[in-house]
N, C-alpha and C positions, 0 to 999 in steps of 0.2 A: 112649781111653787116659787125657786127662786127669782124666776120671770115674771111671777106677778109681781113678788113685795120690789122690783127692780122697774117697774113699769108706772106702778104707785108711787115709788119714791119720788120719781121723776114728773109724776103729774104734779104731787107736792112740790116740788122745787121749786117748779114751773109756776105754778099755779100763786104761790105767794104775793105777787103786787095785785089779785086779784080779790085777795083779803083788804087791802088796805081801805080806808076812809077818803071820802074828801070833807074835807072839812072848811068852815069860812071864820074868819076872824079879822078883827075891825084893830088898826094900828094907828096910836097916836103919831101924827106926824106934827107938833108944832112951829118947827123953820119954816114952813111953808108961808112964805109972804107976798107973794105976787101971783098973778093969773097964770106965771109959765110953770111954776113950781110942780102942780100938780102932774102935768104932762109928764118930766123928768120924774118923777118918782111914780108914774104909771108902768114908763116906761125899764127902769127898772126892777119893777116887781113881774113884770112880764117877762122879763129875759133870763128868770128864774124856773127850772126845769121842774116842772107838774104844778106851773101854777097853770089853772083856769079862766079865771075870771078877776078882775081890779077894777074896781071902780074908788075914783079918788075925789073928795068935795074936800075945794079950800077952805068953804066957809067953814066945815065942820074940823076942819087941820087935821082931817084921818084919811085911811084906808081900806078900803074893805076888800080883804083876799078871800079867794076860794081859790083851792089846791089840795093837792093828792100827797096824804100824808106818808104814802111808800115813798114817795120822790124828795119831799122836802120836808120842811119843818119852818116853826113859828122862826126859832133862832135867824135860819137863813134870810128868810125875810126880812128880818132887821135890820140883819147884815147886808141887805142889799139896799136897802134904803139909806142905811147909813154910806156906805161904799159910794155910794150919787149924790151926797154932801149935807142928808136930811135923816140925822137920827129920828128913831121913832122906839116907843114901846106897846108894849099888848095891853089895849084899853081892857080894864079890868070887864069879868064877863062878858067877852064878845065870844069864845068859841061856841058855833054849831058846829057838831057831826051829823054827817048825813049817811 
């Protein structure tokens, strides 16, 4: 008995980033002013551990991440884009869960 609940516990343990979401959310970026811009804040949201996917349009001065919300979070994201010299905030209604 004690071997199972200690067996189970450990799949649970385990198993937890297996719960997680990923989820996409769209960031305003408006410093973005030139055609290099977007590059540098691509490339910084990709160097963000469980992101997925960025695609970045200057015309639109945003972001659109996909990322694994066990790994990271909206905040960090910001944080990362800010950190690359291009604050941004969470365009209101952008979160999908998938």
């Amino acid at each position: 008995m004690k071997k199972s609940l200690l067996v189970s516990s450990l799949f649970a343990l385990f198993s937890l980033p297996l719960w997680g979401a990923e989820q996409t959310v769209t960031l305003d970026v408006p410093g973005m002013t030139c055609a290099a811009c977007p590059i540098t804040v691509k490339t910084a949201l990709n160097r963000v551990e469980g992101v997925r996917q960025v695609d970045v349009s200057f015309e639109r001065r945003e972001a659109r991440v996909t990322f694994e919300d066990t790994q990271t979070s909206v905040a960090t994201l910001i944080e990362a884009t800010a950190n690359a010299g291009y604050p941004s905030t969470l365009k209101q209604g952008s979160t999908d869960q998938k």
